[in-house]
N, C-alpha and C positions, 0 to 999 in steps of 0.2 A: 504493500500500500504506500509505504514512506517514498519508494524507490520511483512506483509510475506519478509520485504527486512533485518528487524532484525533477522528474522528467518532463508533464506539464508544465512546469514553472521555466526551465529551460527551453520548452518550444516556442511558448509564449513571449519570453526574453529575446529569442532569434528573429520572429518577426516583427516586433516592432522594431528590434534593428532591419531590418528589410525595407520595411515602412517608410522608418525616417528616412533613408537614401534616396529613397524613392521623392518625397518632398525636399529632401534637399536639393535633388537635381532641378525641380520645378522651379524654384523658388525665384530665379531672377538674378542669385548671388554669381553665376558665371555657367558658361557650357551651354547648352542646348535653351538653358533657361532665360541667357540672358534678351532681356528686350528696350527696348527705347517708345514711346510712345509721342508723338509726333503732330502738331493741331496745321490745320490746313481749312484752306476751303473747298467746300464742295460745289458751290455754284457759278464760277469765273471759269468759264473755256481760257484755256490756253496760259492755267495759273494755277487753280486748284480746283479739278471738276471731277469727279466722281460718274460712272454709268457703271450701273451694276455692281460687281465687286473690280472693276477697274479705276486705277486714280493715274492721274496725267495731269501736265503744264509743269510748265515753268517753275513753280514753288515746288512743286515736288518733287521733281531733279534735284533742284538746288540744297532741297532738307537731303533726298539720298544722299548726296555727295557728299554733304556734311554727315549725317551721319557714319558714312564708310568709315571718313578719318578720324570718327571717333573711336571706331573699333565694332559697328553693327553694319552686319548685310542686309538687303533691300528685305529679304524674309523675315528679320528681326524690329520691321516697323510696324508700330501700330499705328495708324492713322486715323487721328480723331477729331469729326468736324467742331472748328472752331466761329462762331459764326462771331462777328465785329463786339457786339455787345458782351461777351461771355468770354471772350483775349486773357483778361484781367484775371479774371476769377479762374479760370481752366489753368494758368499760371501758377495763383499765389495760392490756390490750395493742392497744387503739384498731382491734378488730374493730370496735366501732360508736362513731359521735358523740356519743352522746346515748343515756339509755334514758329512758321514759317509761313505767314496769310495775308501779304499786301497789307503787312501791320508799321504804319507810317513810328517812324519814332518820335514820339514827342515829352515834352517835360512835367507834365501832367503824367502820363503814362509811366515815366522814370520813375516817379514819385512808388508807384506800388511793383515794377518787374525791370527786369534787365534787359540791354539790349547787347548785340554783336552786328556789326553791318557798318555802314547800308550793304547792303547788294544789291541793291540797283535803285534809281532815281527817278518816280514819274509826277506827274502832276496832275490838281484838278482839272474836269476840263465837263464839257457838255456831248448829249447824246439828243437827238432830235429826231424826229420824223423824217424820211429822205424828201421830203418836198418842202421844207421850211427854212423858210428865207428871214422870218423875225427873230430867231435866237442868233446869234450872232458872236456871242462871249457875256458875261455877267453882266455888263451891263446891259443889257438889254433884256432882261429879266422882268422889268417891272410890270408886276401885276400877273405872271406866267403861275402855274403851277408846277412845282418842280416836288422830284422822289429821290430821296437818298435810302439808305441802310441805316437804323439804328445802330449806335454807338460808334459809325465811322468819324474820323477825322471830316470826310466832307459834309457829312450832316451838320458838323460840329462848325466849320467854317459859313455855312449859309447863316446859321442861328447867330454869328458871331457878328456877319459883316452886312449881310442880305436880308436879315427878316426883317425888315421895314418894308422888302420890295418885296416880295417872292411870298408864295403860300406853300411852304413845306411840307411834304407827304414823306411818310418814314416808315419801313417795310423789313422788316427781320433779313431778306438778301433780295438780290440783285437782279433775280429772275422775274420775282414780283411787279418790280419799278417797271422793267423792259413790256411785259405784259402790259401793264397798265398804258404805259408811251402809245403800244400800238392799238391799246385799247381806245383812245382818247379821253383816257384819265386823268392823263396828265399832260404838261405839254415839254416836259424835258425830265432827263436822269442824270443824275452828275453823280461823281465819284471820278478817281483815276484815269488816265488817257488809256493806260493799257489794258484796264478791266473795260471800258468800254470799246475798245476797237476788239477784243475778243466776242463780249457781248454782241457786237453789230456782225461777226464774221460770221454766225452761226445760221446753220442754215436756213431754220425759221425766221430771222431776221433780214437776212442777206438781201439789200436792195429795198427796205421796208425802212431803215433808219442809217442815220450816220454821223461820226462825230465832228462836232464843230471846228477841232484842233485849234482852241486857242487856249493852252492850259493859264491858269492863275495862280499856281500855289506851287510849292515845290514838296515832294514827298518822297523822302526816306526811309524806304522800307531797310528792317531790320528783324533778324532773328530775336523773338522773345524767348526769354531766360526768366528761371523762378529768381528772387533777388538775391536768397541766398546761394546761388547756382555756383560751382566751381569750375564747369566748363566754359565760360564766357572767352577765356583769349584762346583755346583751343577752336573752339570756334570761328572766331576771327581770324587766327591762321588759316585757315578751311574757305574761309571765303577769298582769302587772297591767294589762296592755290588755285583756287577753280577758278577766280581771274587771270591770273599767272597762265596755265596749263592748257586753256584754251576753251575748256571746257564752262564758262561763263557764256562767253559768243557762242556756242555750238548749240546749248541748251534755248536760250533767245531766240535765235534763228528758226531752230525746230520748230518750238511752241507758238511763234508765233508767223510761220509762215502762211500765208492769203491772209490776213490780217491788214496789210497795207501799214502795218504800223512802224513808225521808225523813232528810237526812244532820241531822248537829246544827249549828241556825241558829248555837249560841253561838260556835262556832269555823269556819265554812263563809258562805262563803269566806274563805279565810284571808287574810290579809298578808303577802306574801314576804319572807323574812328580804334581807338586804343578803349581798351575799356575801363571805368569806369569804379 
């Protein structure tokens, strides 16, 4: 009796060593386990657009790329939508490691997450009906109704400089606003030059709408970082390799070919600030 109940206690003791090895490999601490989780968008052709379980553009290259040189393969990403308003919050409570979303740097924003970047330099600008001749650039707003994105920087600039002229409509993403445009909702979309000449390249669009090309603003996109993050100049390195290596222009190019769009040489590619 003593002998099969030392025995029981010894099998017993073998598998939960089985057990733990088994959670330890899962775990995240290194080996098969290890992963990186990664915020993007899913509504911007040629930037961060999701179809089915496929994701493509431009930000998403540029997160792969970064993350290779941290030490994670493409199979090692999670990819989780970060929509403009929710950056902050998916950051500082380290839902993701890293976002990579047409996420402008600004000082406001510094105040609560880390930046690495810029990686690339675009501006606001305007999205119009392909037959309209009365938008022209901000000024000529007055009295229009215009759709940004909740919690974008461009939402943030019409409230800032424009709501006296303009009647702002605000829309959790990007796809909404564009519907709305062709819907005669509204009579203009603003945000970024590059998210709209993507937006207008799509085929539902294509030849329905087009961008005005007179940006106003300048924007710095930049990898977001939790603040207490320790990969911040590892990162930075990573973006000036993939400027460096070629692989900056190559990713551009791709993403954003029939696009028609051509970013401004004077500040593209930028120079990563040092960080902070």
């Amino acid at each position: 009796m003593r002998t099969r109940l030392l025995g029981a206690i010894a099998l017993a003791a073998a598998s939960a060593l089985a057990l733990a090895g088994c959670g330890s490999d899962d775990s995240g601490s290194g080996g098969g386990g290890k992963k990186i989780t990664i915020g993007i968008k899913f509504d911007q052709p040629g930037l961060g657009f999701k179809v089915g379980d496929k994701y493509s553009g431009f930000d998403v290259d540029v997160a792969t790329y970064i993350a290779k040189k941290l030490g994670y393969s493409a199979d090692q990403i999670t990819w989780k939508e970060s929509p403009s308003a929710q950056r902050e919050t998916l950051l500082s409570t380290h839902q993701v490691d890293m976002v990579v979303a047409t996420y402008s740097i600004t000082d406001e924003r510094k105040k609560t997450v880390a930046f690495a970047g810029p990686y690339f330099v675009a501006g606001q600008d305007l999205l119009v009906k392909n037959d309209n001749t009365d938008i022209t650039g901000p000024e000529s707003l007055d009295g229009k109704k215009l759709c940004s994105v909740t919690g974008s920087t461009s939402a943030q600039k019409i409230k800032d400089t424009y709501a006296n002229k303009v009647n702002l409509v605000e829309y959790p993403g990007y796809a909404e606003c564009v519907t709305a445009l062709n819907g005669g909702a509204v009579d203009a979309v603003t945000t970024d030059d590059i998210i709209l000449a993507g937006l207008a390249a799509q085929p539902a669009n294509k030849g329905k709408v087009k961008v005005v090309g007179k940006p106003f603003t300048t924007e710095n996109y930049g990898v977001g970082l939790p603040k207490d993050n320790k990969t911040c100049q590892k990162v930075t390195d990573a973006i000036k390799s993939m400027i460096d290596d070629g692989s900056w222009q190559k990713f551009l190019d791709t993403n954003l070919e029939g696009t028609g769009y051509k970013p401004d040489s004077s500040k593209n590619p930028p120079t990563p600030a040092a960080c902070g």
